[in-house]
NUBATOR-491927 format. One record per residue (C-alpha): residue number from 1; residue in three letters; x, y, z. Coordinates in nm, 3 decimals, padded with zeros to 5 digits. Example, Ala and Ser with C-alpha at 12.3 -4.5 7.8 and 13.67 -1.06 7.14 Angstrom:
REM residues 2
[node 1, ALA, [01.230, -00.450, 00.780]]
[node 2, SER, [01.367, -00.106, 00.714]]
***
This chain:
REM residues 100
[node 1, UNK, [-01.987, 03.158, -01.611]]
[node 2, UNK, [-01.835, 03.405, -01.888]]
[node 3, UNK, [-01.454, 03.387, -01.959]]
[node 4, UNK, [-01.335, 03.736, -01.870]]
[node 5, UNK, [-01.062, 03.949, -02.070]]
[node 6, UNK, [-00.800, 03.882, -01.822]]
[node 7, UNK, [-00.848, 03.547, -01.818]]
[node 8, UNK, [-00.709, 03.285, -02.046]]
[node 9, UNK, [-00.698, 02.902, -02.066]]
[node 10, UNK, [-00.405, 02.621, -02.055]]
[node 11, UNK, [-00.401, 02.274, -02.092]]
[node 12, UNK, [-00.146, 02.075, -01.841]]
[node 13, UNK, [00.100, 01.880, -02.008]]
[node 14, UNK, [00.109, 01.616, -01.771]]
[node 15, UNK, [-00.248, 01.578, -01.716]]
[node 16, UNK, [-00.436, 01.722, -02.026]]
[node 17, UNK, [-00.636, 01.961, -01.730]]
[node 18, UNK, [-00.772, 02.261, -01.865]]
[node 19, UNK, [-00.675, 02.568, -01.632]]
[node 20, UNK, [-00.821, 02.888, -01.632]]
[node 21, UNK, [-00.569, 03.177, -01.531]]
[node 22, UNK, [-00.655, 03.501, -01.448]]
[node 23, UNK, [-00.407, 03.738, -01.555]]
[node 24, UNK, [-00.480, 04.023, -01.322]]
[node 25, UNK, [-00.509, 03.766, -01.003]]
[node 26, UNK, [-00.175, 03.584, -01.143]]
[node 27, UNK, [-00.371, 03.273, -01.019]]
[node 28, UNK, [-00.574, 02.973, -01.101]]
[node 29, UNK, [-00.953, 03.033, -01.067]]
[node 30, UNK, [-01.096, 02.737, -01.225]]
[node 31, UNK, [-00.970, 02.365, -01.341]]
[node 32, UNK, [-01.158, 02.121, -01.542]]
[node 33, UNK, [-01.001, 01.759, -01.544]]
[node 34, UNK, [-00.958, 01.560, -01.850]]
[node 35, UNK, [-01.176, 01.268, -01.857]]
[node 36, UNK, [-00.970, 00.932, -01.776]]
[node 37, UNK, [-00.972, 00.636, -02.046]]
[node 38, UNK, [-00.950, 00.416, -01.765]]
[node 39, UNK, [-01.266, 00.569, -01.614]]
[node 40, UNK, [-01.445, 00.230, -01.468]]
[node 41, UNK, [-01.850, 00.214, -01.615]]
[node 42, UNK, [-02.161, 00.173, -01.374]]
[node 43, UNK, [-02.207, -00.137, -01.621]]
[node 44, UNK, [-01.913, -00.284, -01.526]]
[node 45, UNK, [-01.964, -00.218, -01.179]]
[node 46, UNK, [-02.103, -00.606, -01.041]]
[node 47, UNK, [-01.774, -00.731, -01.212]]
[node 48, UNK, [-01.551, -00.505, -01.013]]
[node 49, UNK, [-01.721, -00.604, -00.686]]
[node 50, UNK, [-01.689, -00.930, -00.759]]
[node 51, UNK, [-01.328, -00.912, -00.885]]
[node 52, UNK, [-01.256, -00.724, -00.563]]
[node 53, UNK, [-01.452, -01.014, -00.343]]
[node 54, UNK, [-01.268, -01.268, -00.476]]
[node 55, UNK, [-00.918, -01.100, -00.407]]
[node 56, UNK, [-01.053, -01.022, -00.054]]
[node 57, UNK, [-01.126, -01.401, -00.014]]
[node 58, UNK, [-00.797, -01.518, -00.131]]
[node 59, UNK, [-00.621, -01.308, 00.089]]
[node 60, UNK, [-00.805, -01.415, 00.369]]
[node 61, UNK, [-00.754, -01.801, 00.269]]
[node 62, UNK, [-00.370, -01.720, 00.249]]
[node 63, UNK, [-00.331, -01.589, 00.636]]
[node 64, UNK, [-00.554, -01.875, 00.726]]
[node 65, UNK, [-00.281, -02.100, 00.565]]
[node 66, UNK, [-00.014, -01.962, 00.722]]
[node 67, UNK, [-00.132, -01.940, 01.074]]
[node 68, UNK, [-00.226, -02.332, 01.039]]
[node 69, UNK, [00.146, -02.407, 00.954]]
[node 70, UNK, [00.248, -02.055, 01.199]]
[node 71, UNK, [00.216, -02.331, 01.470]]
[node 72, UNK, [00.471, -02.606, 01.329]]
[node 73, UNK, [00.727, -02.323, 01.180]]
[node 74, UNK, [00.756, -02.207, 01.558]]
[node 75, UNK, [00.782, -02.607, 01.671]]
[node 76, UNK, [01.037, -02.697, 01.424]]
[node 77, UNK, [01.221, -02.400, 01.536]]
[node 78, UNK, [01.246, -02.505, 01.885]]
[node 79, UNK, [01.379, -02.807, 01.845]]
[node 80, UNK, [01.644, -02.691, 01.634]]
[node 81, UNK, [01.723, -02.448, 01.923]]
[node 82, UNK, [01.652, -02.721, 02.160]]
[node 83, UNK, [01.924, -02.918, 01.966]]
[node 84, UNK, [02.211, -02.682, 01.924]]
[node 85, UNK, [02.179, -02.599, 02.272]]
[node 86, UNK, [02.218, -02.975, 02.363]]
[node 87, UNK, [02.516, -02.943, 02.170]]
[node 88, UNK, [02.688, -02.720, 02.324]]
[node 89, UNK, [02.897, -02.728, 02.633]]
[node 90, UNK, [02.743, -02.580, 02.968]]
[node 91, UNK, [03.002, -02.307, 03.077]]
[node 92, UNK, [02.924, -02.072, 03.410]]
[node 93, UNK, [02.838, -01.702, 03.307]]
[node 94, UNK, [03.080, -01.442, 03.365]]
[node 95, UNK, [02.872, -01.131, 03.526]]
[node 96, UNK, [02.984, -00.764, 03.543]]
[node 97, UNK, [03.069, -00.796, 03.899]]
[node 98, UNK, [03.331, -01.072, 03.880]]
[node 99, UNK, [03.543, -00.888, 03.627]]
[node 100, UNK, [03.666, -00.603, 03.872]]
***
């Protein structure tokens, strides 16, 4: 497509994008990106997978740890509650109705 009179190009500061401006629209009719350094290759694609896989799996092995000890966090909780309540003295509770 053919670059018109009225038009003119910019390059983004922030993103090194080309931008095409037409001066008569006072808009943008057409961006080009910049290409990314950090663009991942198809080479390098089996390595991502597997890089992702492996961060899946260790994940997964972490919440499987912590619901096998979820069960004796709760326990041990318990009896702690179970203890201070032990501890402390049994008093009758005052309701709403008995204050008046």
């Amino acid at each position: 497509m053919g670059k018109l009179r009225t038009e003119y190009e910019v390059t983004c500061p922030c993103c090194h994008a080309t931008l095409v401006i037409d001066e008569g629209l006072k808009r943008v009719v057409r961006h080009v990106e910049a290409e990314r350094a950090d663009k991942p290759k198809l080479d390098d694609a089996h390595q991502i997978l597997a890089d992702a896989k492996a961060k899946r799996d260790a994940l997964f092995e972490q919440s499987v740890q912590s619901e096998r000890t979820r069960g004796d966090a709760l326990s041990k909780r318990f009896e702690e509650a179970l203890r201070q309540a032990k501890d402390e003295p049994v008093t009758k509770p005052s309701r709403d109705f008995d204050l008046d």
